[in-house]
C-alpha positions as a Markdown table, in Angstrom:
| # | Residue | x | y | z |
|---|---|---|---|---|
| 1 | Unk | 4.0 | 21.7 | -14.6 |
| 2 | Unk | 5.2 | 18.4 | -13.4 |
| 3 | Unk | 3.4 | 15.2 | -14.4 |
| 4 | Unk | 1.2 | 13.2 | -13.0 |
| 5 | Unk | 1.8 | 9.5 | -12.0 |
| 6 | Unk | -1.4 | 8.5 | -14.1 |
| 7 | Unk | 0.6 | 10.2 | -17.5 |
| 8 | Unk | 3.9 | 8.5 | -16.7 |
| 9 | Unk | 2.7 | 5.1 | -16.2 |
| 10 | Unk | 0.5 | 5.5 | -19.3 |
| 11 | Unk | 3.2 | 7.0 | -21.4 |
| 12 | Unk | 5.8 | 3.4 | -20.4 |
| 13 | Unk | 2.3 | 1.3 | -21.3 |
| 14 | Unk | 2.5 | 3.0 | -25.3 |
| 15 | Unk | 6.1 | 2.2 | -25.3 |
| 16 | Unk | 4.7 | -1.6 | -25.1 |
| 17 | Unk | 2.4 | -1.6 | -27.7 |
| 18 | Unk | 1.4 | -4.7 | -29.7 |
| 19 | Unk | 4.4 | -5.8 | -31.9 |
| 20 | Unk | 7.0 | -3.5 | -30.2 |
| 21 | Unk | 10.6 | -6.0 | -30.0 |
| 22 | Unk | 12.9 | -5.9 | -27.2 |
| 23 | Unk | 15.8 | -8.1 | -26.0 |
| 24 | Unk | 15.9 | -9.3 | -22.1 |
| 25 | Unk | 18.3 | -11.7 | -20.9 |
| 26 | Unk | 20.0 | -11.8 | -24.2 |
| 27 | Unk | 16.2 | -13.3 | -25.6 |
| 28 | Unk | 14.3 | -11.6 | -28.7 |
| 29 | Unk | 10.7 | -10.9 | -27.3 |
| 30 | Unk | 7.9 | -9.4 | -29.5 |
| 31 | Unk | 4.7 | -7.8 | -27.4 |
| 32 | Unk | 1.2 | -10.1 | -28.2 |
| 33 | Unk | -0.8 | -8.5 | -25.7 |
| 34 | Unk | -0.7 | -5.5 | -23.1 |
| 35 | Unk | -2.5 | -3.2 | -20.9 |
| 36 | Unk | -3.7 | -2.2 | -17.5 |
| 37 | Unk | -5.4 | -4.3 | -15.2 |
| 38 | Unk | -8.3 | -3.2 | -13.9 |
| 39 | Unk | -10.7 | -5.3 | -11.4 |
| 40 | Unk | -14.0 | -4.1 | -10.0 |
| 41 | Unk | -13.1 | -2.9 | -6.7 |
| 42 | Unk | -9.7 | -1.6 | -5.6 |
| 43 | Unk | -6.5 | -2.3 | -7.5 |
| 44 | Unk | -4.3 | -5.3 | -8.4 |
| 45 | Unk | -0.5 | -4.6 | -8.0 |
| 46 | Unk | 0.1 | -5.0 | -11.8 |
| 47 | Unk | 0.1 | -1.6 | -13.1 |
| 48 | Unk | 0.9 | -2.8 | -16.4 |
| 49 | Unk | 0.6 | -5.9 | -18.0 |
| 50 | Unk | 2.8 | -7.1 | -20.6 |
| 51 | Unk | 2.8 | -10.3 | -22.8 |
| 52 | Unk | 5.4 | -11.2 | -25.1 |
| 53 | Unk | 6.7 | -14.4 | -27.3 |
| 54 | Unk | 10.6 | -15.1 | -28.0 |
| 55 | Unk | 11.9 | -16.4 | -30.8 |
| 56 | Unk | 11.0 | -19.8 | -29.5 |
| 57 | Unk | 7.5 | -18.8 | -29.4 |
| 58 | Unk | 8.0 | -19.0 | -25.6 |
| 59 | Unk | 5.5 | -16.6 | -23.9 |
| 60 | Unk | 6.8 | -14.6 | -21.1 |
| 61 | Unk | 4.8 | -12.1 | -18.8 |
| 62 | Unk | 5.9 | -9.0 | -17.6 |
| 63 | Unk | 3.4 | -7.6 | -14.8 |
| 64 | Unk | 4.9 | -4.2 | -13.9 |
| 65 | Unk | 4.2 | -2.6 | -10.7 |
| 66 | Unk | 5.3 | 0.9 | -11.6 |
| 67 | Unk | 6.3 | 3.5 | -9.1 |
| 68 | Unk | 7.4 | 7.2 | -8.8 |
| 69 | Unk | 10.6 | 8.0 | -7.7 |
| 70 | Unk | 10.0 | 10.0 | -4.5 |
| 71 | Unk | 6.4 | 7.4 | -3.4 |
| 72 | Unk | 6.6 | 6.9 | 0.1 |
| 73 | Unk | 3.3 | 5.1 | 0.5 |
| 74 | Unk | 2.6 | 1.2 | 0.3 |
| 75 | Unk | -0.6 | 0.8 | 1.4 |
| 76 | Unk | -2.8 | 4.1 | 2.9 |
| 77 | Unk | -5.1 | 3.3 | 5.0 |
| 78 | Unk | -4.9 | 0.2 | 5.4 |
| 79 | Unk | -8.3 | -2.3 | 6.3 |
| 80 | Unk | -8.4 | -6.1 | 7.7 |
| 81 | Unk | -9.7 | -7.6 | 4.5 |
| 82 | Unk | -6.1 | -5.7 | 3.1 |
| 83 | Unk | -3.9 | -6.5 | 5.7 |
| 84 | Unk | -4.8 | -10.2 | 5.5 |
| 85 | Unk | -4.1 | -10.4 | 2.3 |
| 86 | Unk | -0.9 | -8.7 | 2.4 |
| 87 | Unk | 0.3 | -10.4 | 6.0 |
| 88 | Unk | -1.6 | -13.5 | 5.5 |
| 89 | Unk | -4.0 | -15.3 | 8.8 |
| 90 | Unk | -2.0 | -13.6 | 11.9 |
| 91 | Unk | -2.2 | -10.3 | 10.3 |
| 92 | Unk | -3.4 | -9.3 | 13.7 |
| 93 | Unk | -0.9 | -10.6 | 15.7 |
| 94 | Unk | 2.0 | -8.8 | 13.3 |
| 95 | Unk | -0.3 | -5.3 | 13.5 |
| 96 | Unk | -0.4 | -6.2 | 17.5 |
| 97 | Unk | 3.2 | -6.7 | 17.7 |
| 98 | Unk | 4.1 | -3.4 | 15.8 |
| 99 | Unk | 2.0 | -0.8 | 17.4 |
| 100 | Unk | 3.0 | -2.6 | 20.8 |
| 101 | Unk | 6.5 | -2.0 | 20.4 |
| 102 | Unk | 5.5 | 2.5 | 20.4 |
| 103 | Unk | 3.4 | 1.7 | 23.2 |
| 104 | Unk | 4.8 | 4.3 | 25.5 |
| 105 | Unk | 5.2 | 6.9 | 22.4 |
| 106 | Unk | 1.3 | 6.6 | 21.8 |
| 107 | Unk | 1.1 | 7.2 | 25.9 |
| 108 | Unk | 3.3 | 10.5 | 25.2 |
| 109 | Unk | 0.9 | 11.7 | 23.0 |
| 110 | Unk | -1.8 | 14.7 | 23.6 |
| 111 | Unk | -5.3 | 13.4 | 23.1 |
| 112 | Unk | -7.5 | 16.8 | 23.2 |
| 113 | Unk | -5.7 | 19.8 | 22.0 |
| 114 | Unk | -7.1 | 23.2 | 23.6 |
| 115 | Unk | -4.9 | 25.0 | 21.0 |
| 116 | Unk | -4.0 | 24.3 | 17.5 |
| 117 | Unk | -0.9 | 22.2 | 17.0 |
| 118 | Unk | 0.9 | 22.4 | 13.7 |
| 119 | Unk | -2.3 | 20.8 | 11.6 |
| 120 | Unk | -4.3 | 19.6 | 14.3 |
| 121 | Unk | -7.1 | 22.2 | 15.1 |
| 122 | Unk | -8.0 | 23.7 | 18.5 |
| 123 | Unk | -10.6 | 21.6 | 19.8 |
| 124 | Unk | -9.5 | 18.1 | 18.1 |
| 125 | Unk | -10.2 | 15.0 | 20.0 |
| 126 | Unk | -8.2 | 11.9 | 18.8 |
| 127 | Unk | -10.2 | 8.7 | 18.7 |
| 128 | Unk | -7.4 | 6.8 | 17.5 |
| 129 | Unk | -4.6 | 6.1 | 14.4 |
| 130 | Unk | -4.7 | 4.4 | 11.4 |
| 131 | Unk | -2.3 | 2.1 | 10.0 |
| 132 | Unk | -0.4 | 2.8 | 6.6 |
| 133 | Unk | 2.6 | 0.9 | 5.4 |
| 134 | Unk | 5.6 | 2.8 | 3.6 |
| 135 | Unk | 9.2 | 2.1 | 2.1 |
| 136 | Unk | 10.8 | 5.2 | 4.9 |
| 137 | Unk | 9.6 | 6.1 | 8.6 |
| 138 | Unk | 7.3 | 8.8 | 8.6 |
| 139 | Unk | 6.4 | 10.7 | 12.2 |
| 140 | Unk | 6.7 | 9.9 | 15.3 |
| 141 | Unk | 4.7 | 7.2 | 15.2 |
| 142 | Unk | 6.4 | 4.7 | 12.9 |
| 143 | Unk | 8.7 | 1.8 | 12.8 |
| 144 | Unk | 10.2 | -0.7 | 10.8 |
| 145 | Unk | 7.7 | -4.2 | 10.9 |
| 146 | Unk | 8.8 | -7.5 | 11.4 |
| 147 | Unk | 8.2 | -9.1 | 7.7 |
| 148 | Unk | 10.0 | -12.5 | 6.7 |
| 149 | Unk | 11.3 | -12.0 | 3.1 |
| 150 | Unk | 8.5 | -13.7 | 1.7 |
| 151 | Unk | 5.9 | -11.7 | 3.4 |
| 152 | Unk | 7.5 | -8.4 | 2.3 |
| 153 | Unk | 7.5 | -10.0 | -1.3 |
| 154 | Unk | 3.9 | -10.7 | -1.1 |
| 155 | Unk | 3.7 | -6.5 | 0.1 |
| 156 | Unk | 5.0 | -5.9 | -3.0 |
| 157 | Unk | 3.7 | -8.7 | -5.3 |
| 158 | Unk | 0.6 | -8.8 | -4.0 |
| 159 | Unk | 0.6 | -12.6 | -4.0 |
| 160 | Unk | -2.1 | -13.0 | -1.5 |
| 161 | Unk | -4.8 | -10.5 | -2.7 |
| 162 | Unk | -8.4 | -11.1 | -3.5 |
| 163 | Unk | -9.2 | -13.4 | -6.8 |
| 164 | Unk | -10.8 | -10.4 | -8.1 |
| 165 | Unk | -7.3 | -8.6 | -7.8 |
| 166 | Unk | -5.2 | -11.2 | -8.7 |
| 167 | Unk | -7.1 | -12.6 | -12.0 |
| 168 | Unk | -7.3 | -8.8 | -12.9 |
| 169 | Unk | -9.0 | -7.9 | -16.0 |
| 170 | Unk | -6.8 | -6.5 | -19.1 |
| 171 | Unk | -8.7 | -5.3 | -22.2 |
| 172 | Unk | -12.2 | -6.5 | -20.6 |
| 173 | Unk | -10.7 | -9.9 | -20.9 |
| 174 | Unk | -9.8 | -12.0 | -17.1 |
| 175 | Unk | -6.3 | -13.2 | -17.0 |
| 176 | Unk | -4.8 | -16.0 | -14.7 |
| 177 | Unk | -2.5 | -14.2 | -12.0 |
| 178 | Unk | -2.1 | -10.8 | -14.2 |
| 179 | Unk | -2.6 | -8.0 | -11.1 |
| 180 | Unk | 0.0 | -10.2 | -9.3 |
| 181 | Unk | 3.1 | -8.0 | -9.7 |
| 182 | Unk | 6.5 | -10.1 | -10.8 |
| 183 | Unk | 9.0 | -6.7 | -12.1 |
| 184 | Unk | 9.2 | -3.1 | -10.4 |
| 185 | Unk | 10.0 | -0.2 | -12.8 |
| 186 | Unk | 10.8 | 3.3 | -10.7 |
| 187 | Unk | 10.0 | 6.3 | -12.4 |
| 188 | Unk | 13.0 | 8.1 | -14.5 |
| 189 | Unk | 12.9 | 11.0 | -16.9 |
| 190 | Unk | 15.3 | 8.9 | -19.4 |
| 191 | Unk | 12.9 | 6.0 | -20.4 |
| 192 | Unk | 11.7 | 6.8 | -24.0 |
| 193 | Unk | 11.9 | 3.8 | -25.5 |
| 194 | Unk | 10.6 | 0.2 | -25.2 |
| 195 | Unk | 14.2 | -0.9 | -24.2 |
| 196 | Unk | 14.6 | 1.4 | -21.9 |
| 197 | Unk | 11.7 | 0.2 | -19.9 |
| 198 | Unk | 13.1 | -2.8 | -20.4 |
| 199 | Unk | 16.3 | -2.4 | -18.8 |
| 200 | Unk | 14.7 | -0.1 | -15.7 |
| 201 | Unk | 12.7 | -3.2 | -14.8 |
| 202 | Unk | 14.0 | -4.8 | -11.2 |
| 203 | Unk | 12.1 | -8.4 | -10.8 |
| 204 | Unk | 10.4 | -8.0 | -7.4 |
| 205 | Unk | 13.0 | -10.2 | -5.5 |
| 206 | Unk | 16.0 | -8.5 | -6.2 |
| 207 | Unk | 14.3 | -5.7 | -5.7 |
| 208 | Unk | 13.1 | -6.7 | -1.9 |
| 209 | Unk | 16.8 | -7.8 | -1.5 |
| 210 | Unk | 17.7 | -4.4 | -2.4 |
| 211 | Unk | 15.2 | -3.2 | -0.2 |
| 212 | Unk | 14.5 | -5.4 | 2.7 |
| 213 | Unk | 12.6 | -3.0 | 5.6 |
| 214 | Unk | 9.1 | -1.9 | 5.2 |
| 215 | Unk | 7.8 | 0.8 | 7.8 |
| 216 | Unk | 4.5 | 1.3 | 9.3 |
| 217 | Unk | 3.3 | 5.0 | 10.7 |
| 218 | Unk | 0.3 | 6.3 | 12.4 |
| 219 | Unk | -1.8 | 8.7 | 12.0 |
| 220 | Unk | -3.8 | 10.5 | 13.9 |
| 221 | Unk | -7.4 | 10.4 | 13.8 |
| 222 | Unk | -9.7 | 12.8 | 14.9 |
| 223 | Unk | -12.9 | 14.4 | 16.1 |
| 224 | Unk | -12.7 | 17.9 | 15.4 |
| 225 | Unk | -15.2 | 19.3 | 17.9 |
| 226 | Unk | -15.7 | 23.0 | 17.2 |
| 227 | Unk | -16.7 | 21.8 | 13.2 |
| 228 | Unk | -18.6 | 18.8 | 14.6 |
| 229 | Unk | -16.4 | 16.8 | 11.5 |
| 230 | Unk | -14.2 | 13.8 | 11.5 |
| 231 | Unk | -12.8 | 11.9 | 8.8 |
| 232 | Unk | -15.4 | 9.0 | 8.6 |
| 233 | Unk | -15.3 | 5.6 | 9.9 |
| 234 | Unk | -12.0 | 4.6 | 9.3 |
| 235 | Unk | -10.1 | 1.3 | 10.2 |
| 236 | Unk | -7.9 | 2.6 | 13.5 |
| 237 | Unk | -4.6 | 0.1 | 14.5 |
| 238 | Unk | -4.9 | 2.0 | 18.1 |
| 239 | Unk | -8.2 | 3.5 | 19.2 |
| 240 | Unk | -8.9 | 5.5 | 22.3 |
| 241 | Unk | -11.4 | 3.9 | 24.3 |
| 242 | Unk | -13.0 | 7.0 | 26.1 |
| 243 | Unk | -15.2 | 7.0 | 29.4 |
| 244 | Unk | -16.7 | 8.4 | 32.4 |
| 245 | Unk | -15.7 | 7.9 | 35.7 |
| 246 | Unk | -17.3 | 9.8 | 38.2 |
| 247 | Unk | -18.6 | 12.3 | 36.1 |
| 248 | Unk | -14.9 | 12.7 | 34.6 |
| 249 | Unk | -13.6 | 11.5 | 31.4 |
| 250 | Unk | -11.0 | 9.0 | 31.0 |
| 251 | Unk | -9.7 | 6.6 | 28.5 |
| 252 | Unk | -7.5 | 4.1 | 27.9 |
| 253 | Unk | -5.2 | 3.1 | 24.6 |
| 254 | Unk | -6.8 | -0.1 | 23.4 |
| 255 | Unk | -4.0 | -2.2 | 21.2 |
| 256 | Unk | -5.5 | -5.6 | 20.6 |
| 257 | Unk | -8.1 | -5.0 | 18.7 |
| 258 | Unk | -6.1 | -4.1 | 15.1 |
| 259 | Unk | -8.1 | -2.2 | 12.6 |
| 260 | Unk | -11.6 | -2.8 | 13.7 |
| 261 | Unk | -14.0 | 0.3 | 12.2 |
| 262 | Unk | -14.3 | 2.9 | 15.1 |
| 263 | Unk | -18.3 | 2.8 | 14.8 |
| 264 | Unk | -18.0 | -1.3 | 15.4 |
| 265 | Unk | -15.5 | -0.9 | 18.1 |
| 266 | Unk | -17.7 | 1.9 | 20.4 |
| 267 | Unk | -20.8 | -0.1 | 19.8 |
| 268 | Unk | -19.3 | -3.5 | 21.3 |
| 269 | Unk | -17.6 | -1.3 | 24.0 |
C-alpha cells in the first residue's frame, strides 16, 4: 500500500527529534525545538519546523516545506484573500493578464454539453473556471504566469501570507515567522536518518533557480442540471455571464473580474 503524504512528512519530523546532531555547511547543529506548525485556519508553508544551536550556541531555523515527488499542485483552488498574499496588491491584474492571454482557447470551449464528455456529464452547464497554480501545465487551459523571481519565491515561501500563517503555532506555542518556509525537502524513499534529511534539503532560492516557471490551469466549473448539483460557491478566474435575449440565452466570458464568488458576481450582474 503506498504511503500517505501525512506518514512521510511525519516520519522526516521524528528524524528531528530534540537533541538529534547533524552537520550542515560543515557546522555541528544539535535540535532544541521542533514540530509542525499549525495556525487556526488554513496552513502556513512550514511543514516542519526545525530549531537547532551550533557549537557556537548560534541558533539556526530550518522551516521545511516538504513535498512529494510526483505533487503537481501549488495552490488548489485558489481565493482573493490567497492570491493577494501570494501575488501581493495587483494580484488582480497578474490573474487578468494570465487568463487573458487563453482568451480565445476559453472562446473554443463547449459551454452546455447535451452528451457526456469524458467526466463532464450530459446536461452540465459551465458557469465558469477556477484558478489553481502548479509546478507543470495541466489541460488545456493552463499556462506558464508571469512571476518576477521574487514573487515566485514568495509562492513558495509564503512570505506574504496572513499573520496567523506566518507566526504559525508549534507545540501550542506562537513563533515569529515559523510557517514562512526558508528550505524545500522532496520526498525520497532513501531518507532514514537525520542527515539524510539534512542533505535532501534545497533552501527555497536555489530551489526557484532550479525551478523558475510556475503554471496556472483552469478548471471547469459546473451546473450539473439533470442532478440539480454543483460544486458550491467557489472563487471562478473566468465566469460565464449568462442571459436572455429575446427569449434566447446568451452569455458572454467575463475576464476582469478575477476570482469573485459566483453567488456575489450573479447578484451584482
Amino acid at each position: 500500500m503506498a504511503k500517505t503524504f501525512g506518514s512521510e512528512e511525519h516520519k522526516i519530523l521524528s528524524l528531528f527529534s530534540a537533541d538529534s546532531t547533524f552537520c550542515y555547511e560543515g557546522e555541528f547543529f544539535k535540535v532544541n525545538n521542533s514540530g509542525k506548525p499549525t495556525c487556526k485556519k488554513g496552513e502556513p508553508k512550514t511543514d516542519i519546523y526545525v530549531e537547532a544551536v551550533n557549537s557556537n550556541n548560534c541558533v539556526k531555523e530550518f522551516k521545511i516545506s516538504f513535498k512529494q515527488e510526483n505533487a503537481e499542485f501549488l495552490e488548489n483552488k485558489t481565493n482573493a484573500e490567497r492570491a493577494e498574499q501570494l501575488f501581493g496588491s495587483n494580484w488582480q491584474e497578474i490573474i487578468i493578464s494570465a487568463v487573458t492571454k487563453l482568451q480565445n482557447d476559453f472562446q473554443k470551449r463547449p459551454l452546455i454539453y447535451k452528451s457526456k464528455l469524458g467526466r463532464t456529464d450530459k446536461g452540465a452547464i459551465t458557469l465558469g473556471w477556477k484558478f489553481e497554480l502548479l509546478n507543470v501545465k495541466s489541460g488545456q487551459l493552463s499556462e506558464k504566469i508571469d512571476l518576477t523571481r521574487q514573487q515566485v519565491i514568495d509562492v513558495y515561501a509564503g512570505t506574504n501570507l496572513s499573520e496567523d500563517k506566518r507566526n504559525a503555532y508549534v507545540k501550542d506555542v506562537i513563533i515569529k515567522d515559523s510557517g514562512v518556509a526558508n528550505f524545500i525537502l522532496v520526498e525520497k524513499d532513501n531518507i532514514d536518518t537525520t542527515q539524510d534529511a539534512v542533505n535532501s534539503l534545497i533552501a527555497i532560492d536555489d530551489y526557484v533557480d532550479q525551478n523558475p516557471n510556475v503554471y496556472f490551469a483552469c478548471k471547469a466549473l459546473n451546473y450539473r442540471s439533470l442532478k440539480n448539483k454543483y460544486d458550491g460557491d467557489r472563487p471562478l478566474a473566468v465566469y460565464v455571464n449568462w442571459f436572455v435575449t429575446n427569449g434566447k440565452l446568451d452569455y458572454e466570458l467575463v475576464f476582469d473580474k478575477p476570482l469573485w464568488k459566483g453567488e456575489m458576481l450573479y447578484m451584482n450582474d
